[in-house]
C-alpha positions in Angstrom: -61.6 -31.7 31.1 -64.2 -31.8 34.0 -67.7 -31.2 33.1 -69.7 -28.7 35.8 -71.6 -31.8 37.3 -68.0 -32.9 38.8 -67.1 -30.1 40.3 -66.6 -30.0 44.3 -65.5 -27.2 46.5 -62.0 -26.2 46.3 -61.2 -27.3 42.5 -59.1 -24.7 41.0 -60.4 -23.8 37.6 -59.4 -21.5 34.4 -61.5 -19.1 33.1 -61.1 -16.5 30.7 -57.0 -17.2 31.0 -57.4 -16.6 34.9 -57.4 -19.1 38.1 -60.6 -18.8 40.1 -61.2 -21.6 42.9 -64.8 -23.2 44.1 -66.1 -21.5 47.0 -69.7 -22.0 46.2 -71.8 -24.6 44.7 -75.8 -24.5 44.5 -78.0 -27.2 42.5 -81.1 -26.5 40.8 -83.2 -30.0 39.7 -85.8 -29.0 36.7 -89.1 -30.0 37.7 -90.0 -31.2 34.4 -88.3 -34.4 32.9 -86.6 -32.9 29.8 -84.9 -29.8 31.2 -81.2 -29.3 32.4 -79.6 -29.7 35.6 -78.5 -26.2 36.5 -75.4 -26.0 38.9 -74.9 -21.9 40.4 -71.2 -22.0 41.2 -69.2 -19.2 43.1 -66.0 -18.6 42.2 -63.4 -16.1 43.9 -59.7 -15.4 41.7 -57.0 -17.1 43.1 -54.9 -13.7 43.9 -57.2 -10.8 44.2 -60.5 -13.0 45.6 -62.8 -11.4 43.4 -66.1 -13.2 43.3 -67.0 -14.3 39.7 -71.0 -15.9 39.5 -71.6 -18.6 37.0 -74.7 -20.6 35.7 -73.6 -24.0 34.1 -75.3 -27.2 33.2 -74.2 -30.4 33.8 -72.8 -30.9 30.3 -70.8 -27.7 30.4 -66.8 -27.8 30.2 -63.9 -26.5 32.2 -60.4 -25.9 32.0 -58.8 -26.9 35.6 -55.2 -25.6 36.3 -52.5 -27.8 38.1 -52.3 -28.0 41.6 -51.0 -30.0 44.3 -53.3 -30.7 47.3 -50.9 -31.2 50.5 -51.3 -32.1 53.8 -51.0 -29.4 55.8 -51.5 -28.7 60.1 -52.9 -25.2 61.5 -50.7 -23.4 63.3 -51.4 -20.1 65.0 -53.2 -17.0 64.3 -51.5 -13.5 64.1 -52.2 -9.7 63.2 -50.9 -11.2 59.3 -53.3 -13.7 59.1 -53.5 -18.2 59.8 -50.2 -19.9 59.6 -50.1 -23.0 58.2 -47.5 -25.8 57.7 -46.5 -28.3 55.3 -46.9 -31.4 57.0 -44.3 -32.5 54.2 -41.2 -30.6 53.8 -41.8 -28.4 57.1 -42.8 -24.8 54.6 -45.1 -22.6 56.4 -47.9 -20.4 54.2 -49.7 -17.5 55.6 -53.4 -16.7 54.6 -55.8 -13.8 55.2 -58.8 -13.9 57.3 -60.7 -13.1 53.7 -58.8 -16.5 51.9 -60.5 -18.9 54.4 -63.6 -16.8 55.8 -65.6 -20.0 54.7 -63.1 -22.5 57.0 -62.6 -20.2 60.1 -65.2 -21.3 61.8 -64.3 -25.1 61.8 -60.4 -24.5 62.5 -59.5 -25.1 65.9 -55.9 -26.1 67.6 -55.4 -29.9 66.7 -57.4 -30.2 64.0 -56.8 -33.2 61.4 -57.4 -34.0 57.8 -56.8 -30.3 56.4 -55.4 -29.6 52.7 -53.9 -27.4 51.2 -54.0 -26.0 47.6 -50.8 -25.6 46.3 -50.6 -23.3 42.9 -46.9 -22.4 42.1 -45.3 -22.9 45.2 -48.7 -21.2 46.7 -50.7 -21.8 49.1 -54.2 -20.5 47.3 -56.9 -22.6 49.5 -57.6 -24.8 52.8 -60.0 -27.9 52.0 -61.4 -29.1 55.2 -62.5 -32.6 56.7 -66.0 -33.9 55.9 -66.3 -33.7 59.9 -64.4 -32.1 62.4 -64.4 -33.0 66.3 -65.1 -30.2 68.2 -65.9 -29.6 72.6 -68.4 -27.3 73.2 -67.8 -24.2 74.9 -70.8 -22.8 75.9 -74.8 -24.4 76.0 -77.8 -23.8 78.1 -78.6 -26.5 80.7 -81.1 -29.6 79.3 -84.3 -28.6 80.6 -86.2 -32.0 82.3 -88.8 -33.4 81.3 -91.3 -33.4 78.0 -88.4 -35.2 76.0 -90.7 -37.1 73.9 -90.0 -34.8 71.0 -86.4 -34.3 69.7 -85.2 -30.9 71.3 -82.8 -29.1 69.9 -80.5 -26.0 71.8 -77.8 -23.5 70.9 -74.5 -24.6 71.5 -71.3 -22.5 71.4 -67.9 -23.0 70.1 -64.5 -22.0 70.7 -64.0 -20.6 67.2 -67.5 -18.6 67.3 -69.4 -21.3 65.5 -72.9 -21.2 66.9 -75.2 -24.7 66.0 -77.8 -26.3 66.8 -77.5 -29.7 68.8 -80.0 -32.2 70.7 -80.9 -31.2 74.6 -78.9 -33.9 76.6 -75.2 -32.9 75.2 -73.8 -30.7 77.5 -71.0 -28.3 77.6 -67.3 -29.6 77.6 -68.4 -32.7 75.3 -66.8 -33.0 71.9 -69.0 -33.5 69.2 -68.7 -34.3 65.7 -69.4 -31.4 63.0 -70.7 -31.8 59.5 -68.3 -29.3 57.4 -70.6 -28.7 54.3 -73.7 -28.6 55.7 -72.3 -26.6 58.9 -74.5 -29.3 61.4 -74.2 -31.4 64.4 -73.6 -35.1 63.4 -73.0 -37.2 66.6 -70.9 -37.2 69.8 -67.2 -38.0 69.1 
């Protein structure tokens, strides 16, 4: 049994008899030496995405409930929601726009290194990358001269995802995207 401290985004756990995945995890360090670590987790139910708000401390058990994590590839985008595919035996799974609200802004044509979370023959979840590769649609020109300070400007992406990078990068290059913190890490 996993104690609170391991959990990650995207584990599938049991609680009260019913599946509820990780979409939310928020730490909270004591500031005095003898109190508890206190983790805020979000959870939403497998099938009707209810969101379920829990306070745990690090020493707390759960109950986690089989699934399969499979390689999986984006396919296309319809009025029914974000095909995906099995990169295994070929299935595709559909998913609403409410199932991956937290992932749509990272998923892009081409994208590598996405999971799936398999429950029954289910496809419950998408578990991205630590860092996706993305070119950037849309920024404001770099503005020359004063550069002695780190400048930051809005940049655009195909998906809608709106972050901030450093003044020289310029639109068309591909840059590489922190998925859990949602920031610009580098140029690809």
């Amino acid at each position: 049994m996993p104690k609170a401290a391991e959990l990650k985004k995207g584990h599938i756990i049991q609680i009260n008899g019913q599946p509820y995945i990780v979409s939310n995890i928020d730490v909270k360090s004591p500031s005095s030496r003898s109190g508890t670590t206190l983790y805020k987790v979000r959870f939403n139910h497998v099938q009707t995405k209810q969101k379920l708000d829990q306070s745990l401390t690090g020493d707390d058990f759960l109950t986690p409930i089989d699934f399969q994590k499979r390689a999986i590839q984006f396919l296309y985008q319809d009025a029914e929601g974000y095909t995906f595919m099995d990169n295994e035996d070929f299935a595709q799974f559909t998913l609403s726009e409410e199932q991956i609200e937290e992932q749509l802004p990272y998923l892009h044509d081409g994208i590598e290194g996405l999971y799936g979370l398999v429950v029954e023959g289910n496809l419950v979840g998408v578990e991205l990358p630590a860092v996706v590769e993305m070119p950037i649609l849309e920024t404001p020109p770099a503005i020359k001269g004063s550069s002695a300070s780190a400048r930051t400007k809005t940049a655009t992406f195909a998906s809608g995802l709106e972050i901030q990078i450093p003044e020289y990068l310029e639109t068309g290059e591909v840059v590489r995207i922190n998925t859990d913190t949602g920031k610009f890490m580098s140029r690809a």
